[in-house]
Biopython code that builds the backbone (N, CA, C, O; Angstrom):
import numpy as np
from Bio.PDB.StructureBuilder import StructureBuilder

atoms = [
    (1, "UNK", "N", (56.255, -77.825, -19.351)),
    (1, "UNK", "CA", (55.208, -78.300, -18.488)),
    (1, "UNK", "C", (55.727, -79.336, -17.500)),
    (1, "UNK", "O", (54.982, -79.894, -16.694)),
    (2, "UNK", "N", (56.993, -79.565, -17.590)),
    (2, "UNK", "CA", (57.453, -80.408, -16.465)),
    (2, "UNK", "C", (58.294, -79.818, -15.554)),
    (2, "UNK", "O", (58.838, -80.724, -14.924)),
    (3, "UNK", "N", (58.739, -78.527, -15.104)),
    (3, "UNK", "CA", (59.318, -77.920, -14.298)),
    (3, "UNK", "C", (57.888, -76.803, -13.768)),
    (3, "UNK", "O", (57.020, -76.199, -14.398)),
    (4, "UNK", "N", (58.174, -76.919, -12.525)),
    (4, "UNK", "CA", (57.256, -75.666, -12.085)),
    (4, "UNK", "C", (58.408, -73.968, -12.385)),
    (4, "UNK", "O", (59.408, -73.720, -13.059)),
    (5, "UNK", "N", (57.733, -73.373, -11.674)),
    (5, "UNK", "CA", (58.610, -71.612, -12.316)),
    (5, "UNK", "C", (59.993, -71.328, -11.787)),
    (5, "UNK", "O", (60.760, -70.412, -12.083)),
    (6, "UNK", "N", (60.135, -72.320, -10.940)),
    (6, "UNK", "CA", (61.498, -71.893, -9.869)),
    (6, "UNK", "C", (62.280, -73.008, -10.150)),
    (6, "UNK", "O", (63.194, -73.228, -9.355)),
    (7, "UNK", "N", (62.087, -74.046, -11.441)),
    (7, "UNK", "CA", (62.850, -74.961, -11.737)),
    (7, "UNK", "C", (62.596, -76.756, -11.346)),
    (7, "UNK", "O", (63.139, -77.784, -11.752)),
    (8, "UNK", "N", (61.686, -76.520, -10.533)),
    (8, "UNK", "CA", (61.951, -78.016, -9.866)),
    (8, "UNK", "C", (61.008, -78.991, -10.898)),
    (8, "UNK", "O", (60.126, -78.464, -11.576)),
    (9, "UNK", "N", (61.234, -80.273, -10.953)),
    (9, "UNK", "CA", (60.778, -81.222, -11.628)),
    (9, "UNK", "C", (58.751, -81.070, -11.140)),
    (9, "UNK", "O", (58.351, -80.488, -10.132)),
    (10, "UNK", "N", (58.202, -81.488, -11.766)),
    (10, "UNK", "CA", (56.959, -81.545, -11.969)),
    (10, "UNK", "C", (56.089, -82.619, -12.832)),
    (10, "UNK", "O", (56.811, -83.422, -13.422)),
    (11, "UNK", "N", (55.099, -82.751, -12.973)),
    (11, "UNK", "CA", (54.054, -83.476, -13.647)),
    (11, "UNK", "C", (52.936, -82.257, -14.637)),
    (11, "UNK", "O", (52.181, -81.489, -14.042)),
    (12, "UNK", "N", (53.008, -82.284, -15.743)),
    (12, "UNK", "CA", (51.790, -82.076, -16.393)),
    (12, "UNK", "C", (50.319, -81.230, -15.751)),
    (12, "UNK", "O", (49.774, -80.127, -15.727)),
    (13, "UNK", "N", (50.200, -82.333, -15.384)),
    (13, "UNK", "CA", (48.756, -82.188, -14.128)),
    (13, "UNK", "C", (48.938, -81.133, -13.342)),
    (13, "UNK", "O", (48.251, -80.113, -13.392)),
    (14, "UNK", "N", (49.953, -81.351, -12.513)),
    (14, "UNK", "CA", (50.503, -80.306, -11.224)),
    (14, "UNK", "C", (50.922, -79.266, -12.176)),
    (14, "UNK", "O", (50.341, -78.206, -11.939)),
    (15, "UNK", "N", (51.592, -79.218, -12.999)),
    (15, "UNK", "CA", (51.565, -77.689, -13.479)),
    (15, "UNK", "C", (50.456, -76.945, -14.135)),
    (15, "UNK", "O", (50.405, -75.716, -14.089)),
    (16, "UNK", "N", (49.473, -77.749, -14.807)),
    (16, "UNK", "CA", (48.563, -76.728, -15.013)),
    (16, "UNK", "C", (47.485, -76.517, -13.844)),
    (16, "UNK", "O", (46.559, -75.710, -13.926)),
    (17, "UNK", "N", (47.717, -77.305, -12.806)),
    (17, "UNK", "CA", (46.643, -76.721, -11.771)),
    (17, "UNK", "C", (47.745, -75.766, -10.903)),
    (17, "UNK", "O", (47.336, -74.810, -10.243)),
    (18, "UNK", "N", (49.079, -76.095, -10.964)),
    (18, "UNK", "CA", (49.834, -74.531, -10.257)),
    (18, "UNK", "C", (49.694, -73.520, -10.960)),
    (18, "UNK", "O", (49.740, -72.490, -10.286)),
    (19, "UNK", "N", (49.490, -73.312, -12.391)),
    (19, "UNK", "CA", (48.977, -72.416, -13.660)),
    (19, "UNK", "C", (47.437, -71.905, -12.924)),
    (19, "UNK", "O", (47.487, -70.735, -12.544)),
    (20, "UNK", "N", (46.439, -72.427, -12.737)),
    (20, "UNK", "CA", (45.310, -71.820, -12.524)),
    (20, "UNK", "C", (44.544, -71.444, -10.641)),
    (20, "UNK", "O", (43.626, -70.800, -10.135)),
    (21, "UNK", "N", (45.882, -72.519, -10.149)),
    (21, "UNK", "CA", (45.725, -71.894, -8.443)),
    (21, "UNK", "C", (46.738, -70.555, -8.751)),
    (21, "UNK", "O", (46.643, -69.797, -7.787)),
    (22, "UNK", "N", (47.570, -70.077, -9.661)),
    (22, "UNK", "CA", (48.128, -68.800, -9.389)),
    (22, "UNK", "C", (47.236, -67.953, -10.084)),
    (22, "UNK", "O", (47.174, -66.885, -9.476)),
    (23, "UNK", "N", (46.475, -67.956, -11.147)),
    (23, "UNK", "CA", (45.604, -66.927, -11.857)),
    (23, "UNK", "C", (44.064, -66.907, -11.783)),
    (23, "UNK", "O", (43.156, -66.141, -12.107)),
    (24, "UNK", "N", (44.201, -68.092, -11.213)),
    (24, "UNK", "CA", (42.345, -68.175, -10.401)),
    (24, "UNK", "C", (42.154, -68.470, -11.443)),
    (24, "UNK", "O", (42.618, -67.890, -12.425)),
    (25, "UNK", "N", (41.188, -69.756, -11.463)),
    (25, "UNK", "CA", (40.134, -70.487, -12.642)),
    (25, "UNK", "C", (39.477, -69.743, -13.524)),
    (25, "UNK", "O", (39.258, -70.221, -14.637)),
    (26, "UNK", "N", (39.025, -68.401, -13.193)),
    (26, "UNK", "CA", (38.339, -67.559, -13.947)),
    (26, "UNK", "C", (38.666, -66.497, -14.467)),
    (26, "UNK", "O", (37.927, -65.773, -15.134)),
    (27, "UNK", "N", (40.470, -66.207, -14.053)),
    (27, "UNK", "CA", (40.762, -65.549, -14.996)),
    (27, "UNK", "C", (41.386, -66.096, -16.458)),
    (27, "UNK", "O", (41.501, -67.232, -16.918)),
    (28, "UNK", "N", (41.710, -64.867, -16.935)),
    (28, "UNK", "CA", (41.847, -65.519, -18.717)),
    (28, "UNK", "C", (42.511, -66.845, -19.076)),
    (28, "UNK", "O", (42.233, -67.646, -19.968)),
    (29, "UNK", "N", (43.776, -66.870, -17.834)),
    (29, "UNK", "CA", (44.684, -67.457, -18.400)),
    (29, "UNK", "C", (44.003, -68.740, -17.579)),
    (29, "UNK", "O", (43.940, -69.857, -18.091)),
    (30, "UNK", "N", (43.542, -68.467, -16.347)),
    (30, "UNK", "CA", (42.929, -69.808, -16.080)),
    (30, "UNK", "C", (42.053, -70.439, -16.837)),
    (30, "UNK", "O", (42.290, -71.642, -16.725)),
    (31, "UNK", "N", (41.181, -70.262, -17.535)),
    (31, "UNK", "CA", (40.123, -70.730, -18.691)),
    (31, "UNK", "C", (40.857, -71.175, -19.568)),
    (31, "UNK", "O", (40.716, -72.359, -19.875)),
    (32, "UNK", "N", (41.937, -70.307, -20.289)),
    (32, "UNK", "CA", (42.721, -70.441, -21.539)),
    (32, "UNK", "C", (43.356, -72.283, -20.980)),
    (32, "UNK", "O", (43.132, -73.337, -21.574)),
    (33, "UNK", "N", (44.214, -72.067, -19.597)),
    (33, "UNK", "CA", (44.992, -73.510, -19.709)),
    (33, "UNK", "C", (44.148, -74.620, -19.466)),
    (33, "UNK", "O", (44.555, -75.722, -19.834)),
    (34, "UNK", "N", (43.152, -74.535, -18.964)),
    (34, "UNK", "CA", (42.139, -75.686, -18.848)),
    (34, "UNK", "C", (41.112, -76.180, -20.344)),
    (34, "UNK", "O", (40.580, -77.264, -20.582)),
    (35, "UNK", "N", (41.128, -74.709, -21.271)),
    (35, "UNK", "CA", (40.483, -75.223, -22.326)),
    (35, "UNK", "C", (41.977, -75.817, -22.943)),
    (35, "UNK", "O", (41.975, -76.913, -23.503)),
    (36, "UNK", "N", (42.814, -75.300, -22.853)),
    (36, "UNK", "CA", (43.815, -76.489, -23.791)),
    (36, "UNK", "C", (44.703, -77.374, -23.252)),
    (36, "UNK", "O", (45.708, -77.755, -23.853)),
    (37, "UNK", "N", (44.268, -77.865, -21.712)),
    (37, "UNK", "CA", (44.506, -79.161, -21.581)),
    (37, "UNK", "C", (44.772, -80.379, -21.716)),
    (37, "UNK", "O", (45.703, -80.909, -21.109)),
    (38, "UNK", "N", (44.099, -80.922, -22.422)),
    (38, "UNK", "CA", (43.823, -82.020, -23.726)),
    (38, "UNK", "C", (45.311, -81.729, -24.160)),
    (38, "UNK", "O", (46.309, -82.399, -23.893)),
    (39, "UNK", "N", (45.221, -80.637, -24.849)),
    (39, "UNK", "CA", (46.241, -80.945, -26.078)),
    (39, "UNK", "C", (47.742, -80.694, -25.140)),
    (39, "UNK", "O", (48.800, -81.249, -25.439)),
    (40, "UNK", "N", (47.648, -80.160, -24.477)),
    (40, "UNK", "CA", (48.737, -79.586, -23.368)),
    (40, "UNK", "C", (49.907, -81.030, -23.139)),
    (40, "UNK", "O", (51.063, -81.249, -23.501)),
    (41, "UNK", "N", (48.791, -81.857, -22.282)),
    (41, "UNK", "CA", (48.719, -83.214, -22.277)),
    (41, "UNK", "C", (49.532, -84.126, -23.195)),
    (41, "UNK", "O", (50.276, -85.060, -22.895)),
    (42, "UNK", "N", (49.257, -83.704, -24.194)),
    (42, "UNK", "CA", (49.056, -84.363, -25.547)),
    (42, "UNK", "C", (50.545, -84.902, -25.537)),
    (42, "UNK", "O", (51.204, -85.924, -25.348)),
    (43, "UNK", "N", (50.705, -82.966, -26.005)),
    (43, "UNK", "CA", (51.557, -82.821, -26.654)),
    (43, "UNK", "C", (52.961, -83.108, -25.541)),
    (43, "UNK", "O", (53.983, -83.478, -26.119)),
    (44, "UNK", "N", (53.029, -82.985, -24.303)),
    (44, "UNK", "CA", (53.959, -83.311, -23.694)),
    (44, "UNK", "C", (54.083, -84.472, -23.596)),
    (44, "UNK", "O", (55.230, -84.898, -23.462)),
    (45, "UNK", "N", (52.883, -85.482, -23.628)),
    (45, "UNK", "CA", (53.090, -86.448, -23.950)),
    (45, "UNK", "C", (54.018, -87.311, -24.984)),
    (45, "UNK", "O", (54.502, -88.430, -24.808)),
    (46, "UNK", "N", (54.111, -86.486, -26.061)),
    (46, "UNK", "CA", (54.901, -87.121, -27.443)),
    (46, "UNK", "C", (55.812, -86.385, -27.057)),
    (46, "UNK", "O", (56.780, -87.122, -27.243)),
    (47, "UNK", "N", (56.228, -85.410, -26.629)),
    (47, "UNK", "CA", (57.182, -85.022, -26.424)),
    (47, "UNK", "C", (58.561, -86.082, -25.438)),
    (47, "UNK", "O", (59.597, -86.603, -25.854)),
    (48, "UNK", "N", (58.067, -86.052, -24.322)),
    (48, "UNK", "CA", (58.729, -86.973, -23.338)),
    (48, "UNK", "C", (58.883, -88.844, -23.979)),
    (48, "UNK", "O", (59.807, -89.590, -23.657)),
    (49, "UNK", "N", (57.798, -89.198, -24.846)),
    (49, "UNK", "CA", (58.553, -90.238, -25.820)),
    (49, "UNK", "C", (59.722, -90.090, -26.313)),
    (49, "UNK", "O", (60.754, -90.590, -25.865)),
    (50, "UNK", "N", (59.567, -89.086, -27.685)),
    (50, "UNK", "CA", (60.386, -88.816, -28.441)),
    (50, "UNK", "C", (62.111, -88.300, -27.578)),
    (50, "UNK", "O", (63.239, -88.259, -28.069)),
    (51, "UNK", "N", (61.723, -88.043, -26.446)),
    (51, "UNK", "CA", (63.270, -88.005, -25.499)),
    (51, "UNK", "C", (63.680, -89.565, -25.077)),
    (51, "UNK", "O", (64.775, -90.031, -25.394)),
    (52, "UNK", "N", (62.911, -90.152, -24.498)),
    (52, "UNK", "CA", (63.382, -91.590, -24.325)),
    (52, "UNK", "C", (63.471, -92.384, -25.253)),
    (52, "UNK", "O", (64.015, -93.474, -25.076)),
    (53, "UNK", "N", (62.909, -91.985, -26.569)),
    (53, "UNK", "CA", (63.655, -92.687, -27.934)),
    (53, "UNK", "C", (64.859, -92.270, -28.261)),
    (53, "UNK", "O", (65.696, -93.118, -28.570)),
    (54, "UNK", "N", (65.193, -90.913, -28.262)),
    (54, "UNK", "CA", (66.664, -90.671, -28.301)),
    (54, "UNK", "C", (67.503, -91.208, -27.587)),
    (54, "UNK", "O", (68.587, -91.549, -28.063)),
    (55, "UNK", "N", (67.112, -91.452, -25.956)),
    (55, "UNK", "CA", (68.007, -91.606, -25.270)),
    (55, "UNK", "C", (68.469, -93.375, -25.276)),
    (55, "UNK", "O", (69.287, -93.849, -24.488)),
    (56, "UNK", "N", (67.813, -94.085, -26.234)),
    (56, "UNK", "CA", (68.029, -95.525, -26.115)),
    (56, "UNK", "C", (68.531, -95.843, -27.209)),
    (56, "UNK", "O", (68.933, -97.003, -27.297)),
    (57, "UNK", "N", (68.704, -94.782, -28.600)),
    (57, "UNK", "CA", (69.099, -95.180, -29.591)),
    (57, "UNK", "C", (70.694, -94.225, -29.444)),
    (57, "UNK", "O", (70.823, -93.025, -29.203)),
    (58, "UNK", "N", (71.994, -95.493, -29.742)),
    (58, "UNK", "CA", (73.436, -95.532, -29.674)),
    (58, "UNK", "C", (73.852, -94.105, -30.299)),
    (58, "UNK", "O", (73.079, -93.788, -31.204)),
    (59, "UNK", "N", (75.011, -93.030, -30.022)),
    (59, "UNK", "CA", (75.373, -92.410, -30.577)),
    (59, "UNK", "C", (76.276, -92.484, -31.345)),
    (59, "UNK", "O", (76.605, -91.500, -32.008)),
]
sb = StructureBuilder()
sb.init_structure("model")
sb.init_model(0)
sb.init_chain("A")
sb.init_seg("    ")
for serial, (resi, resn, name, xyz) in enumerate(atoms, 1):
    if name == "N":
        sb.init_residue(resn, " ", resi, " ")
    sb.init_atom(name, np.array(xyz, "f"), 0.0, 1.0, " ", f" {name:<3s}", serial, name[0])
structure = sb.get_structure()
């Protein structure tokens, strides 16, 4: 969720609204990424922690 499809760096946000400006809000997949948003969110959220905890603790 942090690269758009062709690689480049991104935000969360901006990718799931590039997710539903490419499949239109009302199709499946547009409904599908907006109902799991929240957790979408979430979870990239702990995700991108758990990288900057690695990256500060010594190898």
């Amino acid at each position: 969720m942090t690269t758009t499809p062709d690689g480049t760096p991104t935000n969360p946000v901006d990718r799931i609204n590039e997710i539903t400006g490419r499949y239109g809000p009302d199709s499946l997949i547009g409904r599908f990424i907006r109902r799991a948003e929240p957790e979408i969110l979430a979870c990239t959220c702990r995700v991108l922690e758990r990288v900057a905890t690695a990256k500060r603790q010594p190898m």
